[in-house]
N, C-alpha and C positions, 0 to 999 in steps of 0.2 A: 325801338325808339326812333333811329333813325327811318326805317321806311314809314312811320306814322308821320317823323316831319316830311317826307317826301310825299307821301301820298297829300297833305295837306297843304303843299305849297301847290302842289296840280293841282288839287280842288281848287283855291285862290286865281289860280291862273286859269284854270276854263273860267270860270265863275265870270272871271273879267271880260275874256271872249264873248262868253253869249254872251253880257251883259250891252259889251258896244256895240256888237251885231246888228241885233233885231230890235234896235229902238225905232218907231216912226214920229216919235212927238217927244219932246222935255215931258210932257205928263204922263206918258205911254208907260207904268208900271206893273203889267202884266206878268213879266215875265218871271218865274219862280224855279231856282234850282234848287237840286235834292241831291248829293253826292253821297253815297256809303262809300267810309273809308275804314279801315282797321280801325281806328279810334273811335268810330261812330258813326252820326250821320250828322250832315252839314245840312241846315237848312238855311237858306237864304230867299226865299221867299218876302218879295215885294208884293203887298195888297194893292189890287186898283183901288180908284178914288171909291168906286161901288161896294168892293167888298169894305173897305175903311166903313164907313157908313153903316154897311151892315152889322157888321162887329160890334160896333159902338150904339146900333141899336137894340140888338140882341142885348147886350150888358144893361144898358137904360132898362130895358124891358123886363129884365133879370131884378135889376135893384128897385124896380117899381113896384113888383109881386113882392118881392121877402120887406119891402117896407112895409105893406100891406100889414102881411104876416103880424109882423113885428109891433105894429099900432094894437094887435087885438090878444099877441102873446108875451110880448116882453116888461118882465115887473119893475125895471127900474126908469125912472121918470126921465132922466137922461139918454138912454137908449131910443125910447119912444120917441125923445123929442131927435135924435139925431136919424129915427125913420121918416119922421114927418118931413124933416127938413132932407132929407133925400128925394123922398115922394115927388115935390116938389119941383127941387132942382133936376132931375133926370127926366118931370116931365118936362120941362120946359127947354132942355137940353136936344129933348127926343123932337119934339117941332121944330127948334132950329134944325135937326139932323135934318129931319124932310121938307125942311123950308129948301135948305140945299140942293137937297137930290132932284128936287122940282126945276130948279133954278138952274142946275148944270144938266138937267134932262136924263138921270142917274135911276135906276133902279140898285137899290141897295139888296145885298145879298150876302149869305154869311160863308165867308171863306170858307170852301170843303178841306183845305189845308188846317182850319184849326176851330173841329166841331168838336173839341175840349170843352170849349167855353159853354157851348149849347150843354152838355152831356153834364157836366160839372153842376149848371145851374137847375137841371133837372134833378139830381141825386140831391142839391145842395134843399130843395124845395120839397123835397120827398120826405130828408130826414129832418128838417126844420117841424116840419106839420106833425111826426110822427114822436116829437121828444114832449115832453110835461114843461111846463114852464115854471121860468127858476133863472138862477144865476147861471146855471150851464149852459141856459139854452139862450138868454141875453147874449152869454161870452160866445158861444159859437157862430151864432147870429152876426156878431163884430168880424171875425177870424173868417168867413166868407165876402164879408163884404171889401176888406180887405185883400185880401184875394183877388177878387173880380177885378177892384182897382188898380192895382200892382197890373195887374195882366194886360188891362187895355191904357194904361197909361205906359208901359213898357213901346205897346204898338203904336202908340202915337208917336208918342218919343220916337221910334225909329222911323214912320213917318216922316215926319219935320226935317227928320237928318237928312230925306230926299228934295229934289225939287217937286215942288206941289203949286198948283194953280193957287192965284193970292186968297179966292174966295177958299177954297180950301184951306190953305194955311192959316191963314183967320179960323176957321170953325177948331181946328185943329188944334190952334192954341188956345183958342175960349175951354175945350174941352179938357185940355192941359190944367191949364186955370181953376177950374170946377172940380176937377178930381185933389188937385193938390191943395182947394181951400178945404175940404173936408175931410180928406183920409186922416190926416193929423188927429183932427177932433175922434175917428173911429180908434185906431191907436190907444191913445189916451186913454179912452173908457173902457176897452180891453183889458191893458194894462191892470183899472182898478178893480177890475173885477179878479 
C-alpha cells in the first residue's frame, strides 16, 4: 500500500513536471502522460482542440446512424421520437463542430489514445442491426446511447476544467448543454422499459 502511494505521488509529481515544461501557448494541450504504476495505469491525457473535435464528431456521427436505425427498428413511439430528435440535434451539433474547425483553421481527428469510442460504436451498430426488434432491442438501443453520452460528456467536462480559447469554450458548453438536455429524457425511457 505504501509504495502504491509512493509510486502515485511520483506519477502526480512528473505529471506536473512535464506538464509546466513544454507548454508554448495557454491553448497548447497536446501533451499527454501515461505512467504504469503498481496500481495501474494513470492516464492523463489532454485532447488538443483538433482531437476534442474529433471525438465529438465521431460520437455525432455515431448517434446519427443508430438514430437512423432506430427510426426504421424501434417499436415504441417514444423511442422513435427520442431518435428523431437526436438525428437532428447531433446534425446540427455536427455543423457547428465544423463550423469551428474552419474558423480556428482545425482539422478534427479522433484521439489514437481513445479509439474505444470508434470500436464500441462499431460493435454497438453491428449488434443493434443483428437483434429482432422488440422491447430489448429499444432498451439496448437507450443503454448505448447513454453510454456514448456519459463518455463524451465526461471529455468535455474535463475539457472546460482546462484553459480553452473562448470560441472553443462556447462550443464546448453548447455541447455540455445538448448532451445534458437529452440524456435525462434517454434515462427515463430506459428505466420504463
Amino acid at each position: 500500500m505504501q509504495n502504491t502511494r509512493h509510486a502515485l505521488i511520483t506519477a502526480v509529481c512528473l505529471v506536473a513536471l512535464v506538464a509546466c515544461s513544454g507548454r508554448d501557448s495557454e491553448y497548447d494541450d497536446t501533451s499527454g502522460v501515461q505512467i504504469d504504476t503498481a496500481a495501474g495505469v494513470i492516464d492523463l491525457r489532454e485532447y488538443t482542440e483538433a482531437e476534442l473535435l474529433g471525438l465529438i464528431g465521431l460520437a455525432n456521427d455515431g448517434t446519427i446512424e443508430l438514430a437512423k436505425i432506430a427510426q426504421q427498428m424501434a417499436t415504441t413511439p417514444e423511442v422513435k421520437t427520442l431518435a428523431g430528435k437526436a438525428m437532428q440535434g447531433h446534425t446540427d451539433l455536427d455543423k457547428k463542430a465544423k463550423d469551428l474547425a474552419a474558423q480556428l483553421n482545425l482539422t478534427p481527428n479522433v484521439p489514437t489514445a481513445d479509439e474505444s469510442l470508434a470500436e464500441n460504436q462499431r460493435k454497438w451498430t453491428e449488434e443493434l442491426k443483428s437483434m429482432q426488434k422488440g422491447k430489448d432491442w429499444d432498451k439496448k438501443y437507450l443503454e448505448y446511447e447513454i453510454s456514448r453520452h456519459e463518455t463524451v460528456l465526461d471529455e468535455v467536462n474535463d475539457a472546460l476544467s482546462r484553459e480553452q480559447r473562448p470560441e472553443m469554450k462556447m462550443f464546448l458548453e453548447t455541447v455540455t448543454t445538448h448532451i445534458e438536455g437529452h440524456l435525462p429524457a434517454y434515462r427515463e425511457q430506459r428505466d420504463k422499459l
